[in-house]
N, C-alpha and C positions, 0 to 999 in steps of 0.2 A: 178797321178794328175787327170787323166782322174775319177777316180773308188773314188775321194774323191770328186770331181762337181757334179758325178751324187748323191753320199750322201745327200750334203747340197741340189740339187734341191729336192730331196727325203721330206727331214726334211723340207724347206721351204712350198713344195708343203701338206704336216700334218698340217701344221700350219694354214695354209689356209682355211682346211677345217674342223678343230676343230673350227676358229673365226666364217666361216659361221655358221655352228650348232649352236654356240653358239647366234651370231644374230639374226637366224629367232627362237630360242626358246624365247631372248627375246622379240621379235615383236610379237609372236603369248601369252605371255605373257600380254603385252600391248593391245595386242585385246581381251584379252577373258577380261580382268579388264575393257575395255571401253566397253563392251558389257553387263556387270554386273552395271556399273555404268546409262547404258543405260535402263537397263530394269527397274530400279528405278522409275522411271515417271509411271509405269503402274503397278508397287506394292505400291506405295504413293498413286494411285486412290482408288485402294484396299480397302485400308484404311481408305482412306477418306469416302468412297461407305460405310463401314462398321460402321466407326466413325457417320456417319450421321442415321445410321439405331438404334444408341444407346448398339450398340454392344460390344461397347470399356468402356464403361459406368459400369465397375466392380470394385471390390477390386483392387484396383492398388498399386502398390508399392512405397517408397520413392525414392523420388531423389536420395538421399543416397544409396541406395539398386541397382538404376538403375544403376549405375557409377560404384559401385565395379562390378555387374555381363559385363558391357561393359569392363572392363579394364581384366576381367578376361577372356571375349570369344576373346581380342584381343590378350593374353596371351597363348591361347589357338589355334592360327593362324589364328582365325574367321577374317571373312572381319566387317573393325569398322564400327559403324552407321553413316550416312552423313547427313549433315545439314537438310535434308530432313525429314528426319526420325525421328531426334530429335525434329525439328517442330512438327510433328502430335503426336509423345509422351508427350510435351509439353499441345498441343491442349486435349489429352485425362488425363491428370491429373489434368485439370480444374473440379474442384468442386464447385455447386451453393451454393453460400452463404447464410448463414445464416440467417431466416429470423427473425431482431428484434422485437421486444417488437410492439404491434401492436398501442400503445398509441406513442411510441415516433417515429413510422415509418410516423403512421399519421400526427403527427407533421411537420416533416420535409417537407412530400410532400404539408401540406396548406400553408409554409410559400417559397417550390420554386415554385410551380403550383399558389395557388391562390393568393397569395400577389403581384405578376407581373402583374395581370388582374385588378387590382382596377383600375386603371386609365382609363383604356377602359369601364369598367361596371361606374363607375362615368361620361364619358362622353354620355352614351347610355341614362343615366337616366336624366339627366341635356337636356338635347337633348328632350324628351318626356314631363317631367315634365314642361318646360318652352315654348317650342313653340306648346304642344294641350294641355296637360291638364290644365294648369291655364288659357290660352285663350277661352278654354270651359266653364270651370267654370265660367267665369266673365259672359259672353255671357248669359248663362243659369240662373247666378242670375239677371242680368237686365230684363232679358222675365220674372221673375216669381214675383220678388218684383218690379221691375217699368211697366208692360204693363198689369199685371193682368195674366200672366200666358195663353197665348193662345193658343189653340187646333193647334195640325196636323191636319190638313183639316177636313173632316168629322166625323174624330176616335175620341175617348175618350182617348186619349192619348195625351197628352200636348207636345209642342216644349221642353221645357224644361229638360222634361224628355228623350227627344229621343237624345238631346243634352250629359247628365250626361251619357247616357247608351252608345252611342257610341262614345264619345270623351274621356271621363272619365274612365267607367269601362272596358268598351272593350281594351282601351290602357293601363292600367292595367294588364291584364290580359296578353297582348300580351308581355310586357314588362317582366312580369314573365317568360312569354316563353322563350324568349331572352335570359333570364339571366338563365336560368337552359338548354339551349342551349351549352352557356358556363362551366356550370359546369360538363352535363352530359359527354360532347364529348370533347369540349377544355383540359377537366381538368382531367376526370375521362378515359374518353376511350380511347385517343388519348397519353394519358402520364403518366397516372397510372395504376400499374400496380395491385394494391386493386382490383380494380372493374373486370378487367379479371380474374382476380384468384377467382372471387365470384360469376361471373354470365356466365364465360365463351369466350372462344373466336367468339363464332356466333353471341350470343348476344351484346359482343363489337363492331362487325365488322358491323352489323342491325345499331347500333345506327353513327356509323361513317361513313356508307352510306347515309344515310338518313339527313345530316348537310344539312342545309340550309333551302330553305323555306319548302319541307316537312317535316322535323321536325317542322319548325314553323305552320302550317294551321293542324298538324295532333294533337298535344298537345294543339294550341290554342283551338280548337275544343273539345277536352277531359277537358281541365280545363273549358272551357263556359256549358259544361254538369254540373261540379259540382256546377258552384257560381255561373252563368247565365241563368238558363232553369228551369222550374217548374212553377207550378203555388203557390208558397208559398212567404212568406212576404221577404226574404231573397233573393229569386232572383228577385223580383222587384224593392227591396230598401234594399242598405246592413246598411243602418242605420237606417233600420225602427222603431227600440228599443228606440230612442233620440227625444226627439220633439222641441230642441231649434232652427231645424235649418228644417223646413217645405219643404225645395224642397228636401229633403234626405230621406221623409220619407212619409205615406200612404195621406197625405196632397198634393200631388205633384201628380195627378191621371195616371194609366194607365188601358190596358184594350187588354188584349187577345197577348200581342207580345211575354214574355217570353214562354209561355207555346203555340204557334200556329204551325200547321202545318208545315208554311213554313220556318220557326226557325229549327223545328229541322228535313226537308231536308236539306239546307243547311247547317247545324253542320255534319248532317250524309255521303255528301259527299267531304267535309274536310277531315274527318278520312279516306274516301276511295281514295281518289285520293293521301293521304300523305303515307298513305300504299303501298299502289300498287306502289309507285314511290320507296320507301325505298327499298319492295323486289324485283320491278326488277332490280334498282342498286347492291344489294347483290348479287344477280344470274349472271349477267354480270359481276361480279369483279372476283363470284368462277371460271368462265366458263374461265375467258380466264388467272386469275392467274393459274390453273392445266394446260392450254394448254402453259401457256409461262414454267411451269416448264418441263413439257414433253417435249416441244421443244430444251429448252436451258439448262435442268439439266447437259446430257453426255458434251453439250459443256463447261458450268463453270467447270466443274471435269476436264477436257481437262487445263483450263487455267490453275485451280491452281496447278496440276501438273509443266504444264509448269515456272509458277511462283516459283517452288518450284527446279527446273529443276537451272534458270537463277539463283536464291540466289549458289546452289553448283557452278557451273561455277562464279561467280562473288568468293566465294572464293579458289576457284579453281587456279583463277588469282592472288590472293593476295599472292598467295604459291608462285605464278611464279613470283609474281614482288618481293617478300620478298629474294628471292634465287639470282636471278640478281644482288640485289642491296647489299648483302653479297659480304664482302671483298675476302672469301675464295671460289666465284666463278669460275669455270672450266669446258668449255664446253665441256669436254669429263665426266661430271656427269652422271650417270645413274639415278639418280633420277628425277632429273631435266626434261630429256628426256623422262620420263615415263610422266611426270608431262605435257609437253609440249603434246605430241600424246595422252595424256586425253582430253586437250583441244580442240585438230583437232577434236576429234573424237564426243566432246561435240558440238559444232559449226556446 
């Protein structure tokens, strides 16, 4: 009896130490898989680091192609691709489309870019056109057909005319501004994608700095060089060719303003105070957009990792909650428990 207790303590005491062996190979199993699963965050930067440098940007395979060679490296005992990985595989099998017909591309972008802006260019123009320009014009015809048209003080230059030039054409002209304000940057540089792909991304980025009033004093200034400046019949009277209507045209006197010195100083520094403002806007956008990306580039690779990190553990847990909620649950599973100390180990 004695020499058959000490047997089974024998045989119990193997048994013991086969389950241990057995345990810490699967624990250290379970750690080297959580540790594989761990290094993923910084082989998805990798990539992404690699994807963004245009690297990935090759001959790529079908979907098709990718899924039998995955089914066949997990056939082959390869560890399978996670959620992760299929994202940035995803992300690198993106190809830029096609670009259409240049007539029907055009199309599309006047009728969702500029067909939304009529209301606003209708109220810009209703707005000028009714509260100076026909308020001028009236004004400017009473001086010239009921008081005899009288002089600006000493000059030879009539009210009438100083009236038509800056109520009239000057708002005009400024009003053009306006509206090709809107077209150039509202419509062209800011949402279309035509005009970068034609003149490039600096020259985009110059004209969408430069919104607002230096755009407006830098082109008013350049369109008053072409219709407003000289000394010829056309920048003094744009209707000087008609004589039914005498304050429009060489009937209606002036004398030295279009074409004088100090006309074209101040046109001259228009253009430079509307420049100098656009390129130091440019300069301060580059200077501190390359310092925000040097600053915060490693850190957004940081997130989307992480983000891409939280998508595996989110279903990570759908595995765990999908197995619980199975009828044929048993918490002496091995799977399961693998499943679960992925999780600790993800957390």
């Amino acid at each position: 009896e004695g020499s058959c207790h000490r047997d089974q303590q024998k045989n119990v005491h193997d048994r013991d130490g086969e389950g241990t062996d057995e345990g810490t190979a699967h624990h250290d199993r379970i750690k080297s898989q959580a540790s594989i699963e761990t290094n993923t965050t910084a082989n998805l930067a990798d990539r992404l680091r690699s994807l963004q440098k245009g690297a990935a940007f090759v001959n790529r395979p079908s979907f098709q192609n990718d899924s039998n060679r995955e089914v066949g490296a997990e056939a082959l005992g390869a560890r399978p691709k996670s959620s992760g990985d299929k994202l940035v595989d995803a992300i690198v099998r993106v190809k830029p489309p096609k670009h259409k017909k240049w007539g029907r591309r055009a199309k599309n972008e006047y009728y969702q870019l500029v067909v939304p802006l009529y209301p606003k260019l209708r109220k810009s123009l209703s707005r000028t056109i009714f509260l100076i320009v026909l308020p001028c014009l009236t004004v400017a015809s009473i001086l010239f057909y009921r008081f005899e048209n009288p002089m600006a003080g000493e000059t030879k230059t009539s009210l009438s005319w100083w009236i038509v030039f800056l109520g009239v054409r000057q708002m005009v002209i400024l009003e053009l501004t306006k509206i090709g304000q809107i077209f150039w940057i509202e419509i062209l540089a800011l949402r279309s994608s035509l005009f970068q792909m034609i003149v490039g991304p600096y020259i985009s980025l110059i004209f969408i700095m430069s919104k607002g009033w230096p755009y407006v004093i830098f082109f008013w200034a350049i369109s008053d060089f072409c219709f407003l400046y000289g000394d010829g019949q056309f920048a003094k009277h744009w209707l000087f060719w008609q004589s039914q209507f005498d304050i429009f045209n060489s009937n209606n006197p002036v004398d030295g303003v279009t074409d004088s010195t100090a006309y074209l100083r101040i046109l001259c520094i228009m253009i430079f105070v509307g420049g100098a403002v656009s390129l130091k806007r440019l300069t301060i956008s580059l200077f501190l957009g390359r310092r925000t990306v040097d600053h915060f580039g490693g850190e957004l690779e940081k997130i989307m990792a992480k983000m891409i990190l939280i998508g595996e553990v989110a279903n990570l847990a759908m595995d765990i909650e999908a197995t619980n909620m199975s009828p044929s649950h048993s918490p002496v599973n091995g799977d399961e428990d693998e499943k679960i100390l992925r999780f600790k180990e993800f957390v």
